[in-house]
MDTraj code that builds the backbone (N, CA, C; nanometers):
import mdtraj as md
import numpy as np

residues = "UNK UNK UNK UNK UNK UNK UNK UNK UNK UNK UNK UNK UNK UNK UNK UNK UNK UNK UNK UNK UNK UNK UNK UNK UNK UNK UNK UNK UNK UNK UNK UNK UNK UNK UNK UNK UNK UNK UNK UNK UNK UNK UNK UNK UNK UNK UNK UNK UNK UNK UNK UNK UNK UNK UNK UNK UNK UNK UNK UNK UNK UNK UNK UNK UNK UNK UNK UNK UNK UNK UNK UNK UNK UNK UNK UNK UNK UNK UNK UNK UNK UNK UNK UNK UNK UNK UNK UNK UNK UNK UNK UNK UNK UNK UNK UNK UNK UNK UNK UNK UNK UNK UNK UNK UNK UNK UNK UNK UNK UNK UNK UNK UNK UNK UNK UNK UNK UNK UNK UNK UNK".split()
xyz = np.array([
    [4.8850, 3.2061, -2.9350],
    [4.7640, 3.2620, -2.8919],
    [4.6836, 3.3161, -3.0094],
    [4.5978, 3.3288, -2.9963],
    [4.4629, 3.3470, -3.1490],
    [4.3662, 3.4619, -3.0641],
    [4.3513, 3.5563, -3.1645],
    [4.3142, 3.6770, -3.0943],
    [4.1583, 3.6793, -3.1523],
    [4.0878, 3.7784, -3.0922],
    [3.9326, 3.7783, -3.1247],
    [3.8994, 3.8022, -3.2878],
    [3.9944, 3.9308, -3.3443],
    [3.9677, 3.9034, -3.4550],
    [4.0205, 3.8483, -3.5780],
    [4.1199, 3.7523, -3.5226],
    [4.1436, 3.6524, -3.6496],
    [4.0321, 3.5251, -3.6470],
    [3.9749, 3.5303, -3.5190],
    [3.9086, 3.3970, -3.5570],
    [3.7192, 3.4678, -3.5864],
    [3.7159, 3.5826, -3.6214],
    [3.5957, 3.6202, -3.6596],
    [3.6233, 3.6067, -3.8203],
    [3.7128, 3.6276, -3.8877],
    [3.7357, 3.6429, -4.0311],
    [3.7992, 3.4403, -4.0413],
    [3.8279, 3.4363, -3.9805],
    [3.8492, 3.2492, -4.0096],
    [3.7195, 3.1923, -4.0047],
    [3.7148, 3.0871, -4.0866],
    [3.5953, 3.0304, -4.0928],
    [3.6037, 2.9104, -4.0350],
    [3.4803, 2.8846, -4.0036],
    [3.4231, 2.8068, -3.8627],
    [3.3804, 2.7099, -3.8811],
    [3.3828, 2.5619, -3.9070],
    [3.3122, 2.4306, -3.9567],
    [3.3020, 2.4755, -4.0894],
    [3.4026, 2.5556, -4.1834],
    [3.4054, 2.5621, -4.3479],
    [3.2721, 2.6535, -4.3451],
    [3.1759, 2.7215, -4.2790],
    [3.1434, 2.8359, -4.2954],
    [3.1916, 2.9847, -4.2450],
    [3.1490, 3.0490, -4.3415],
    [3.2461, 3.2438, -4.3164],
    [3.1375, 3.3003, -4.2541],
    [3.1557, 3.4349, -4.2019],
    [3.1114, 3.5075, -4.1604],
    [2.9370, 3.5785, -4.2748],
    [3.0295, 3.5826, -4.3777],
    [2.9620, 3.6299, -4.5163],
    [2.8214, 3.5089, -4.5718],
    [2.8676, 3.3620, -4.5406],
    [2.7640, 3.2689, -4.5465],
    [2.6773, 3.2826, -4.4549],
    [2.7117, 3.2945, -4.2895],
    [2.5876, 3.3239, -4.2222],
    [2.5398, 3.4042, -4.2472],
    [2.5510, 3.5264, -4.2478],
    [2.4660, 3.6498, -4.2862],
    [2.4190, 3.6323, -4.4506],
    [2.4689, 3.5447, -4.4954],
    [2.3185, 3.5215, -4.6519],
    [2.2269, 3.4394, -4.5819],
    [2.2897, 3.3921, -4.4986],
    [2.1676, 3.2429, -4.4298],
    [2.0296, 3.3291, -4.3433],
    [2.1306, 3.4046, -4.2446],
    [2.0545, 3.4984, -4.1951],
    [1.9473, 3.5841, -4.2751],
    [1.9855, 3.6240, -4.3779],
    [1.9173, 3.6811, -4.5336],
    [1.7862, 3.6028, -4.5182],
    [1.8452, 3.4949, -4.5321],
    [1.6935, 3.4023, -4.6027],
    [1.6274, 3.3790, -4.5347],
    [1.6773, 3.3500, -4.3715],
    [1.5828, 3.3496, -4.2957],
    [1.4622, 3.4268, -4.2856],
    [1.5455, 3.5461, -4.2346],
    [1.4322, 3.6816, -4.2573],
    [1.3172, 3.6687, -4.3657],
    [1.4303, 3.6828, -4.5009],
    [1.3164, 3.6407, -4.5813],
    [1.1652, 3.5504, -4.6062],
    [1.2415, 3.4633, -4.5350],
    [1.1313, 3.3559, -4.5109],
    [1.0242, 3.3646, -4.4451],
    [1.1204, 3.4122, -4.2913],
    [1.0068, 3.4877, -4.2190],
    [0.8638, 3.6063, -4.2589],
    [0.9266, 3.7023, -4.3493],
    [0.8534, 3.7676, -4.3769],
    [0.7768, 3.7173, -4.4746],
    [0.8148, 3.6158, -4.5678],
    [0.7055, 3.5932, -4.6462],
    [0.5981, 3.4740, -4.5707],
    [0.6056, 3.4343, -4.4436],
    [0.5179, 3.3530, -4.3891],
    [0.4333, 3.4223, -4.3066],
    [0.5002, 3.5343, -4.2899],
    [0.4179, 3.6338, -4.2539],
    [0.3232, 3.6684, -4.2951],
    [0.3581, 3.7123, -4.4350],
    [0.2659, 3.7711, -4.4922],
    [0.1404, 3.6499, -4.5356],
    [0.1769, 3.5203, -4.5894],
    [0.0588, 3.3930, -4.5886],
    [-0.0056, 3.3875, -4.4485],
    [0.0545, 3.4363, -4.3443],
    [-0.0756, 3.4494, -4.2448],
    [-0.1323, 3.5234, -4.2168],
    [-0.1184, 3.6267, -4.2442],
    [-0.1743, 3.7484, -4.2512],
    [-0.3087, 3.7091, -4.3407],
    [-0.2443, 3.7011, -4.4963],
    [-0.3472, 3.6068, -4.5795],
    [-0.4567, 3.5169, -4.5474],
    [-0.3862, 3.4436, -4.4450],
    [-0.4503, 3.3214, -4.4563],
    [-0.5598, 3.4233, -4.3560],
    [-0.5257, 3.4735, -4.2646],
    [-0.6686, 3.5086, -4.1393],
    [-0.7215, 3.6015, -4.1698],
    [-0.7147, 3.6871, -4.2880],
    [-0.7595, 3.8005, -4.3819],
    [-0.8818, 3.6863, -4.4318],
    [-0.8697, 3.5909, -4.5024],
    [-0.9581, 3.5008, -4.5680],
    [-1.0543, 3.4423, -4.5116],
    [-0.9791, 3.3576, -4.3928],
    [-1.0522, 3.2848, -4.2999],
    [-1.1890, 3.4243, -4.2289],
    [-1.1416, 3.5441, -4.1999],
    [-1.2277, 3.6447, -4.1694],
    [-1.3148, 3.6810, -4.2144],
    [-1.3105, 3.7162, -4.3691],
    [-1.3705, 3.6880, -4.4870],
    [-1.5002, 3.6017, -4.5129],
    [-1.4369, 3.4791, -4.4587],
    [-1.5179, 3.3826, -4.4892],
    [-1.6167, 3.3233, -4.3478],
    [-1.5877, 3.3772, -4.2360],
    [-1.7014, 3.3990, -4.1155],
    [-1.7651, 3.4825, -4.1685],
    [-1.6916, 3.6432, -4.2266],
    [-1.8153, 3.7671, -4.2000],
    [-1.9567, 3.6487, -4.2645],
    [-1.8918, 3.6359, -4.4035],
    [-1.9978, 3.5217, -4.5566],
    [-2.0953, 3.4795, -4.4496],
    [-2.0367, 3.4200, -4.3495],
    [-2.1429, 3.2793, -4.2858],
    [-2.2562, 3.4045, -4.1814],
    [-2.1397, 3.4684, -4.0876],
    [-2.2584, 3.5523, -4.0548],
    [-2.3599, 3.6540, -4.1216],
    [-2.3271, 3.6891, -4.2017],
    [-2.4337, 3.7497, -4.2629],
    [-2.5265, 3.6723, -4.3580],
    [-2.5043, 3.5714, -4.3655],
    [-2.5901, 3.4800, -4.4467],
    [-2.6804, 3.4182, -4.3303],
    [-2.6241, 3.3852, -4.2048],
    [-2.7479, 3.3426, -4.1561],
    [-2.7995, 3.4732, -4.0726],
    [-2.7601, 3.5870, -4.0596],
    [-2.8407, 3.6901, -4.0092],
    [-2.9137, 3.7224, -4.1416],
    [-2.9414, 3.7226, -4.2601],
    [-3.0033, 3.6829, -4.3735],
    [-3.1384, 3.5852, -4.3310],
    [-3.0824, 3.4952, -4.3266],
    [-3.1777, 3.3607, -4.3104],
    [-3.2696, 3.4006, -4.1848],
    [-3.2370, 3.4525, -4.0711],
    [-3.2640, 3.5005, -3.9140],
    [-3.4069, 3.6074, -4.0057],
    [-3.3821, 3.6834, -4.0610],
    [-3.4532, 3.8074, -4.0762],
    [-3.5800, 3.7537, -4.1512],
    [-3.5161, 3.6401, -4.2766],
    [-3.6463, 3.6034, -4.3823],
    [-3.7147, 3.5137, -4.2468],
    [-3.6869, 3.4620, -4.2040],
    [-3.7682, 3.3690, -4.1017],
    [-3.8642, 3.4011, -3.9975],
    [-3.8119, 3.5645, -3.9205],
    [-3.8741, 3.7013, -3.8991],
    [-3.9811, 3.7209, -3.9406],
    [-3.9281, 3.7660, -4.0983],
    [-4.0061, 3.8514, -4.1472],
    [-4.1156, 3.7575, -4.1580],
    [-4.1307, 3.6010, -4.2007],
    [-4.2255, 3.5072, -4.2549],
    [-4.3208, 3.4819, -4.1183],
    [-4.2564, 3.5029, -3.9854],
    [-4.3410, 3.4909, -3.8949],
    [-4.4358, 3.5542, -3.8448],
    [-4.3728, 3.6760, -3.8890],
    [-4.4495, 3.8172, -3.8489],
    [-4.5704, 3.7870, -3.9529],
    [-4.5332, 3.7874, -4.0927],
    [-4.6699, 3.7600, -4.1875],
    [-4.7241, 3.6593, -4.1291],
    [-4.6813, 3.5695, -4.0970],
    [-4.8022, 3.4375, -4.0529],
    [-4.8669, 3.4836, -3.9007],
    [-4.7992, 3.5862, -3.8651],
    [-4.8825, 3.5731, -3.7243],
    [-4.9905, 3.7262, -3.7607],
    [-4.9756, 3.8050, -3.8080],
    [-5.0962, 3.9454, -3.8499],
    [-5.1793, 3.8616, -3.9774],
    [-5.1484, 3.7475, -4.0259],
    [-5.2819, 3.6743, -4.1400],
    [-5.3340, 3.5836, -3.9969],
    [-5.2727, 3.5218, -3.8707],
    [-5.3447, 3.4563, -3.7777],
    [-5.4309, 3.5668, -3.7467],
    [-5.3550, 3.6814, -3.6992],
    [-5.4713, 3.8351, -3.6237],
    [-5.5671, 3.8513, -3.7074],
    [-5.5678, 3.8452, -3.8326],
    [-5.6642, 3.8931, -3.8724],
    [-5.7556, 3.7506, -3.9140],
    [-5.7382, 3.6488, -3.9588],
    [-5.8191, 3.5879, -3.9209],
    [-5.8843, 3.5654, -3.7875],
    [-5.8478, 3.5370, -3.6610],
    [-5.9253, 3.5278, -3.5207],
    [-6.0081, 3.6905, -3.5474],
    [-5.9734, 3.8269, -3.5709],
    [-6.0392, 3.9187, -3.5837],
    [-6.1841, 3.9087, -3.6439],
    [-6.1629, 3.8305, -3.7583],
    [-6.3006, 3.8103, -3.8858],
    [-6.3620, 3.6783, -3.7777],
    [-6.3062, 3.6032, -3.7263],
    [-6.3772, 3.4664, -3.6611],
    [-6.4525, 3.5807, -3.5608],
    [-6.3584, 3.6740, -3.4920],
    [-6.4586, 3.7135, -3.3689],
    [-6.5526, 3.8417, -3.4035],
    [-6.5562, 3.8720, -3.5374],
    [-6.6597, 3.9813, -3.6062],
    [-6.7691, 3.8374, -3.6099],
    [-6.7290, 3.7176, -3.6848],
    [-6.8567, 3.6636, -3.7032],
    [-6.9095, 3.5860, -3.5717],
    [-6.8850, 3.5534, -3.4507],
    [-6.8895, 3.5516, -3.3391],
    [-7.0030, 3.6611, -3.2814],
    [-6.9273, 3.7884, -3.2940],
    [-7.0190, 3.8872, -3.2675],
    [-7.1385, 3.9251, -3.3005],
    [-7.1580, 3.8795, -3.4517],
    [-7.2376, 3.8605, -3.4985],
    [-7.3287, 3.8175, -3.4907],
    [-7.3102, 3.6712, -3.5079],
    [-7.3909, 3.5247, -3.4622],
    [-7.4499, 3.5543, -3.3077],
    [-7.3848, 3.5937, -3.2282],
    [-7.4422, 3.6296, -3.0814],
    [-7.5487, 3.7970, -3.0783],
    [-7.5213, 3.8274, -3.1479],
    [-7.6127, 3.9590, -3.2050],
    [-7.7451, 3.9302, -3.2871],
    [-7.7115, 3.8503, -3.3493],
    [-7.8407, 3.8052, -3.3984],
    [-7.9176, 3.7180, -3.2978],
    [-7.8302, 3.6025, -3.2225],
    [-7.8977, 3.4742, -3.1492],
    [-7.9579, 3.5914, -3.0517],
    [-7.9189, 3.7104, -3.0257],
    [-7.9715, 3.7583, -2.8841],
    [-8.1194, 3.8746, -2.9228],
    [-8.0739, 3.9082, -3.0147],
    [-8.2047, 3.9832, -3.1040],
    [-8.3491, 3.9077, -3.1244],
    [-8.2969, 3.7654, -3.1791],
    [-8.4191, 3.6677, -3.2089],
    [-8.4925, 3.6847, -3.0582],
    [-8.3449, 3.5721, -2.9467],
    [-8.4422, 3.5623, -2.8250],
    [-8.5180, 3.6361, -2.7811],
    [-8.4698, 3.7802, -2.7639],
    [-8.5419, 3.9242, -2.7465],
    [-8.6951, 3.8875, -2.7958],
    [-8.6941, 3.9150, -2.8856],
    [-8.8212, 3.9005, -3.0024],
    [-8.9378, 3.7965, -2.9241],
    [-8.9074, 3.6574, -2.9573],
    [-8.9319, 3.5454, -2.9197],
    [-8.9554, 3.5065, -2.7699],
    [-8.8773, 3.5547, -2.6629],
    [-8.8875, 3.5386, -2.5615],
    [-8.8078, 3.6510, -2.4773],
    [-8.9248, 3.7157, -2.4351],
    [-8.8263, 3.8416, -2.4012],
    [-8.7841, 3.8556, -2.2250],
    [-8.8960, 3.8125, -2.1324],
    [-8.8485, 3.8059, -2.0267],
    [-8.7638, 3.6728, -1.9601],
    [-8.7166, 3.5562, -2.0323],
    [-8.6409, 3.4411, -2.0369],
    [-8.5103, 3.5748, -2.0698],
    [-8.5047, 3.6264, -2.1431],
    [-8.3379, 3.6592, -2.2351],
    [-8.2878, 3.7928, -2.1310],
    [-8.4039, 3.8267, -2.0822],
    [-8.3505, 3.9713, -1.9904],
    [-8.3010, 3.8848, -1.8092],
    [-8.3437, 3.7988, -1.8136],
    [-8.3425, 3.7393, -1.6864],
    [-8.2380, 3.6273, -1.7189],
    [-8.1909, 3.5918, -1.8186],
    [-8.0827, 3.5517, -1.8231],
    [-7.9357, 3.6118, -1.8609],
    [-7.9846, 3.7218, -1.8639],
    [-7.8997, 3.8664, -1.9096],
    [-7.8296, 3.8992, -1.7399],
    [-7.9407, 3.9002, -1.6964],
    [-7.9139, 3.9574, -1.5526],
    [-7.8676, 3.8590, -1.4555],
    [-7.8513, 3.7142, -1.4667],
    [-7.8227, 3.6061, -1.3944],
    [-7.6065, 3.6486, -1.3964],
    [-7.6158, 3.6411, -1.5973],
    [-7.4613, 3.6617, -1.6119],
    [-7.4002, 3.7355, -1.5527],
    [-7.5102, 3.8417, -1.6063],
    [-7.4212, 4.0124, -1.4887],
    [-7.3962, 3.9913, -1.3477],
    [-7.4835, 3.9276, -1.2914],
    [-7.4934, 3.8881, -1.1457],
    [-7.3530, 3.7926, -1.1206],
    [-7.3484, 3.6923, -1.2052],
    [-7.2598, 3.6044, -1.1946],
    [-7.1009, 3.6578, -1.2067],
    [-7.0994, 3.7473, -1.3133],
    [-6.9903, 3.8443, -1.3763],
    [-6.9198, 3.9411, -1.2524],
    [-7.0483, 4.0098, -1.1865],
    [-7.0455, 4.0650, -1.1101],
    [-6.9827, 4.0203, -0.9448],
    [-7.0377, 3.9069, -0.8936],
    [-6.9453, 3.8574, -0.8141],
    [-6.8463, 3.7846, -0.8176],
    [-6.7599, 3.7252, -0.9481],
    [-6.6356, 3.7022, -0.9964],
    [-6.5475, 3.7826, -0.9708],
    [-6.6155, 3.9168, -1.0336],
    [-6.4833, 4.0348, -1.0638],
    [-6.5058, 4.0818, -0.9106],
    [-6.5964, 4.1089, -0.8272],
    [-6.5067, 4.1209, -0.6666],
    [-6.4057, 4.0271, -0.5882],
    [-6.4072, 3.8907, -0.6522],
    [-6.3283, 3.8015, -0.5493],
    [-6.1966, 3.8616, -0.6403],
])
top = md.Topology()
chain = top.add_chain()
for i, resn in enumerate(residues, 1):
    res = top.add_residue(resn, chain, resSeq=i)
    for name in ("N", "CA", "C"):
        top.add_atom(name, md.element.get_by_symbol(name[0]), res)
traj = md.Trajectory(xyz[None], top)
């Protein structure tokens, strides 16, 4: 009969007790150092999203910012178009005045009239 602990100190397919536990050793070892390369590796990979997002929230802002300038140089051009608008109709209505004055008051008063029953419907 063969008792529990002679066959823990006998060795087993020509390995000892003392070989598994170095094997076991290295395992661990191994483990932990693959550990730590992934750790690495998704430390990097993280790294290298933040790069991308902030480069195109970068890009997002100059594109912003370039629209905003192109749209207050549009405002202020339509502004100067409708100063000279105002203008041009300030003068055209001054002349008629001058030139023909009860034609420009009676066509003054047609608009209003016209203006006038628009804005009730």
């Amino acid at each position: 009969m063969v008792t529990a602990s002679t066959t823990t100190s006998k060795p087993t397919n020509g390995t000892t007790p003392a070989d598994i536990e170095k094997q076991l050793e290295t395992i661990r070892d191994d483990i932990a150092q693959l550990t730590k390369q992934m750790a690495d590796l998704i430390g990097q990979a993280k790294d290298d999203a933040m790069a991308q997002v902030k480069g195109q929230a970068r890009r997002a802002r100059a594109q912003a910012d370039a629209m905003l300038s192109d749209a207050k140089e549009t405002g202020r051009e339509a502004i100067d178009a409708l100063h000279d608008v105002a203008d041009t109709f300030g003068d055209a209505m001054e002349d008629s005045l001058k030139r023909r004055p009860y034609a420009t008051l009676a066509v003054v008063a047609g608009i209003g009239f016209l203006l006038g029953t628009a804005w009730r419907r």
